[in-house]
C-alpha positions as CSV (number, residue, x, y, z in Angstrom):
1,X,93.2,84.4,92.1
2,X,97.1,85.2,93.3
3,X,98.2,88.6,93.6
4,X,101.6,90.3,94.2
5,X,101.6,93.8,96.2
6,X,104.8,95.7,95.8
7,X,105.2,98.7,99.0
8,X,107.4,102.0,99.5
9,X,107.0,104.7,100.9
10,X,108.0,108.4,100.6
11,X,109.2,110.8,103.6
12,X,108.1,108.4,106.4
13,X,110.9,110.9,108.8
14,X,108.0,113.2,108.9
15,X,106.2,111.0,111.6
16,X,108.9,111.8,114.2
17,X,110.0,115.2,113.0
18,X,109.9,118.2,115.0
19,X,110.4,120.7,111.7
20,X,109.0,119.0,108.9
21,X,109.6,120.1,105.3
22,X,106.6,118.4,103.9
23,X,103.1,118.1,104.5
24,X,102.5,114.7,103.8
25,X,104.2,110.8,104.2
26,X,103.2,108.6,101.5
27,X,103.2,105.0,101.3
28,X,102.2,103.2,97.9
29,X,101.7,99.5,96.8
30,X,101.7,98.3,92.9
31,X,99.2,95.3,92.4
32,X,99.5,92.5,90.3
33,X,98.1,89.6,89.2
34,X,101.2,86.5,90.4
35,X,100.8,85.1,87.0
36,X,101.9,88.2,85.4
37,X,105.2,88.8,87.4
38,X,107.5,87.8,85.2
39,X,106.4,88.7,82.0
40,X,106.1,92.6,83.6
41,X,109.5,92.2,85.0
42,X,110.8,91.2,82.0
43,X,109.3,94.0,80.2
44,X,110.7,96.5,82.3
45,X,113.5,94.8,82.2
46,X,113.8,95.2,78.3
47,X,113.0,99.0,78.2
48,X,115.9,99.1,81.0
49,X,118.7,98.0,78.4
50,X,116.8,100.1,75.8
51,X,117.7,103.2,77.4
52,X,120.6,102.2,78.8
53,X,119.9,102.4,82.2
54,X,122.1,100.8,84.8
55,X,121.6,100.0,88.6
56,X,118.4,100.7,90.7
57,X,116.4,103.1,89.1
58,X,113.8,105.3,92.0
59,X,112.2,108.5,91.8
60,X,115.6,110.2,93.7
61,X,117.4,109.7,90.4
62,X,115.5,111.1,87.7
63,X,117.5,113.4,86.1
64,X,117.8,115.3,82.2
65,X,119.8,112.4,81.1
66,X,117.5,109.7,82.3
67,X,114.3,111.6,81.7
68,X,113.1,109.7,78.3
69,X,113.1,106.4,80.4
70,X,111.1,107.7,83.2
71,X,108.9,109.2,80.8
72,X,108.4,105.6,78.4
73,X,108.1,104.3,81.9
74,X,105.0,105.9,83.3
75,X,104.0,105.2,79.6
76,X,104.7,101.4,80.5
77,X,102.4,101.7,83.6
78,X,99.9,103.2,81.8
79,X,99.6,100.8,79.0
80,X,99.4,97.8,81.4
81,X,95.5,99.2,82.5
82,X,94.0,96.7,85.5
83,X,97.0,94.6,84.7
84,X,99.2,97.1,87.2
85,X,97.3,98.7,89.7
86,X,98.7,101.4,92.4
87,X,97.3,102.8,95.7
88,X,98.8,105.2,98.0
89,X,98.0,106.4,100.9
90,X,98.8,110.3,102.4
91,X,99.3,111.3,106.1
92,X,99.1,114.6,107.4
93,X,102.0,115.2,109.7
94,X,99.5,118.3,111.3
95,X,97.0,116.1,111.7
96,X,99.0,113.0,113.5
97,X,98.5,112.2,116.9
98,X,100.9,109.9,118.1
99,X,100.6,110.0,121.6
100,X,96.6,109.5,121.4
101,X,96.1,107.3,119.0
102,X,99.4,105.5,118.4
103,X,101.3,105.2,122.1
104,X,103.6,107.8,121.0
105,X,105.3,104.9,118.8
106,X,106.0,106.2,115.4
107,X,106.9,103.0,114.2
108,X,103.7,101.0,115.1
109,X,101.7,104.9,113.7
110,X,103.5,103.7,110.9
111,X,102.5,100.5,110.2
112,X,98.9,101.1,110.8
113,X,99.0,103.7,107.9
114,X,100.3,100.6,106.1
115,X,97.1,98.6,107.2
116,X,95.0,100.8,105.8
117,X,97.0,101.3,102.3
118,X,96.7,97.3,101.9
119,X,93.0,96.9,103.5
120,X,90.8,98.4,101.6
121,X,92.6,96.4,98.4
122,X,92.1,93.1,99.4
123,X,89.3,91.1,98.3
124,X,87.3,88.0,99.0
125,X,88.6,84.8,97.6
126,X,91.8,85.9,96.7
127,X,95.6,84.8,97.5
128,X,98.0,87.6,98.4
129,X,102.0,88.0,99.2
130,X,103.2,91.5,100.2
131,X,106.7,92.8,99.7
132,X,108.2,96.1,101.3
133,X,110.9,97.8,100.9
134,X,113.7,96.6,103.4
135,X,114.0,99.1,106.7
136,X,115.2,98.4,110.1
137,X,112.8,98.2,112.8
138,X,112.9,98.6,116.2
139,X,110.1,95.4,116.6
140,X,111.4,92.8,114.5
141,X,107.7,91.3,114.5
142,X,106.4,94.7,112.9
143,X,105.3,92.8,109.3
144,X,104.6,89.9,110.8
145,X,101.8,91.7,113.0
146,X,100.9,93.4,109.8
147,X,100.4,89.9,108.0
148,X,98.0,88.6,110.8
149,X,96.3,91.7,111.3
150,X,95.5,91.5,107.4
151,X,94.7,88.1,107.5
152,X,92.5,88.5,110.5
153,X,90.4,91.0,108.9
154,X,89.9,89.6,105.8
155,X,88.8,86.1,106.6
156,X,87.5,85.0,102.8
157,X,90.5,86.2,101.7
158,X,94.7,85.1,102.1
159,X,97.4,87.3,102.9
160,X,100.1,84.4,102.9
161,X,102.7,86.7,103.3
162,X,104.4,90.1,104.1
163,X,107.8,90.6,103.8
164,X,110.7,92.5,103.2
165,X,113.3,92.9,100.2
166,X,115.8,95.3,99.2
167,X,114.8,97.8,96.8
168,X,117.7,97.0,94.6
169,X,116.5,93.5,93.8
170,X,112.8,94.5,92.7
171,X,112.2,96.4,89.3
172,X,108.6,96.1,90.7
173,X,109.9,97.8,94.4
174,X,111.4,100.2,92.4
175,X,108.5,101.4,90.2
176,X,106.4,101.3,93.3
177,X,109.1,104.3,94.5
178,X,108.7,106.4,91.5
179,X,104.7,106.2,91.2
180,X,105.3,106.7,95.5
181,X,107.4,109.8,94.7
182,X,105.5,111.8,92.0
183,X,102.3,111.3,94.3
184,X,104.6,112.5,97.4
185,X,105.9,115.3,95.2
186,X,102.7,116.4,93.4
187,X,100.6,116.2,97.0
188,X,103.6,118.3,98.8
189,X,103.9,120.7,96.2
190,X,107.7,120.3,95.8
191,X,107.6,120.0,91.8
192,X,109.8,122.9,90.0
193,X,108.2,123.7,86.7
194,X,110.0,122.4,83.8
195,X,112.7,120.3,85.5
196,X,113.0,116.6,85.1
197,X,110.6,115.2,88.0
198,X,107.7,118.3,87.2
199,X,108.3,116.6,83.6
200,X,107.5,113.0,84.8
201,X,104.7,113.9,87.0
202,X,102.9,116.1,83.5
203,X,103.5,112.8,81.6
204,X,101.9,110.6,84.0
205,X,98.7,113.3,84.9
206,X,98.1,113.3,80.9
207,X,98.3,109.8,80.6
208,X,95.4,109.5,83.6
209,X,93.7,112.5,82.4
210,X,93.8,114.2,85.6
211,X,96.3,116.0,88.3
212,X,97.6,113.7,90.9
213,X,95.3,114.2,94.2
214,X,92.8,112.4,96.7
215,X,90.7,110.3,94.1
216,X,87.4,108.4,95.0
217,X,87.5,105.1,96.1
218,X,86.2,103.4,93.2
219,X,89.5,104.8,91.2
220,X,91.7,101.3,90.0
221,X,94.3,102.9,88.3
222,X,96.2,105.7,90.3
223,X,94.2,105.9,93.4
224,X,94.9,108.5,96.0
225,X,93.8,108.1,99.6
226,X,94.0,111.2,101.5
227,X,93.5,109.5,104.9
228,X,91.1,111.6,106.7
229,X,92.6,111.6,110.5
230,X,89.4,112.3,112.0
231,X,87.4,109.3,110.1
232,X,85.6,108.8,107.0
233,X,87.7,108.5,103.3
């Protein structure tokens, strides 16, 4: 079977701060069957013009005038079961050794976090195409290493792809940031009660039943991976 992986990432500035204002960088993907692209574009799409909404839509611009489409949004996800499934993973910027583990390059730290979002979510026998958000790096040959690296390790399976497109061009890129942000925001504790984005997040933990935090590994809805630096899940 073909599958579509959708990537972006919240606070990744923390790997090479000095003062950090969070605890944690996450990096999410939004998985999907290839068939069903369109159809889920489409649908978001449609609840887009309902609302009225204009533009790129991302977690940065919820606000109290947009709040009803973030919140028939994460209803969207929700309803869409197995059909739309999201990972994240969450680093611990206390816990990060870059000079030990990662030649003090927090670009290639960075893209090893991104190995092990997209690992453990590949399967035997399938088909898969990445997409990431567009960023600049400093190794043009960063995803490319990434796509062999997958491909390497997951010889029954195809990663055919990984690539990069701007955010502004992807409703599915640009979901993948708001599911990205409310786990950032819920697992750095930077939620205000009652305002817009603590709103969101509520809708979205009583839709799964649960608060947003590390999950086990069988979870295939909303699955949290609180990377344990010194091994294990």
């Amino acid at each position: 079977m073909k599958f579509e992986v959708y990537c972006d990432e919240s606070r990744p500035d923390l790997l090479s701060s000095e003062h950090p204002n969070a605890k944690f960088m996450v990096i999410g993907g939004l998985w999907l069957p290839s068939d069903s692209r369109q159809a889920l574009k489409d649908e978001i799409h449609s609840l887009r013009n309902r609302h009225k909404i204009g533009g790129e839509f991302k977690w940065q611009k919820i606000s109290p005038s947009r709040i009803a489409f973030y919140e028939d949004l994460m209803e969207w996800f929700y309803s869409k079961g197995e059909q739309l499934r999201f990972r994240c993973i969450a680093v611990e910027k206390q816990k990060l050794n870059l000079v030990k583990y990662h030649n003090n390059d927090q670009e290639l730290g960075f893209y090893k976090f991104y190995y092990q979002l997209l690992h453990h979510w590949i399967f035997d026998f399938n088909e898969y195409a990445i997409f990431c958000d567009f960023k600049s790096n400093r190794a043009r040959d960063r995803l490319k290493v990434l796509q062999r690296c997958l491909d390497l390790s997951n010889l029954s399976s195809d990663v055919k792809s990984v690539q990069a497109i701007p955010s502004e061009k992807s409703v599915l890129i640009q979901l993948t940031d708001v599911l990205t942000g409310a786990a950032s925001a819920r697992l750095n504790n930077t939620l205000a009660a009652g305002r817009s984005k603590d709103r969101v997040v509520a809708r979205l933990e009583s839709l799964l039943g649960r608060r947003i935090s590390h999950t086990f590994r069988s979870e295939r809805k909303f699955n949290v991976f609180v990377i344990d630096l010194q091994g294990g899940w």
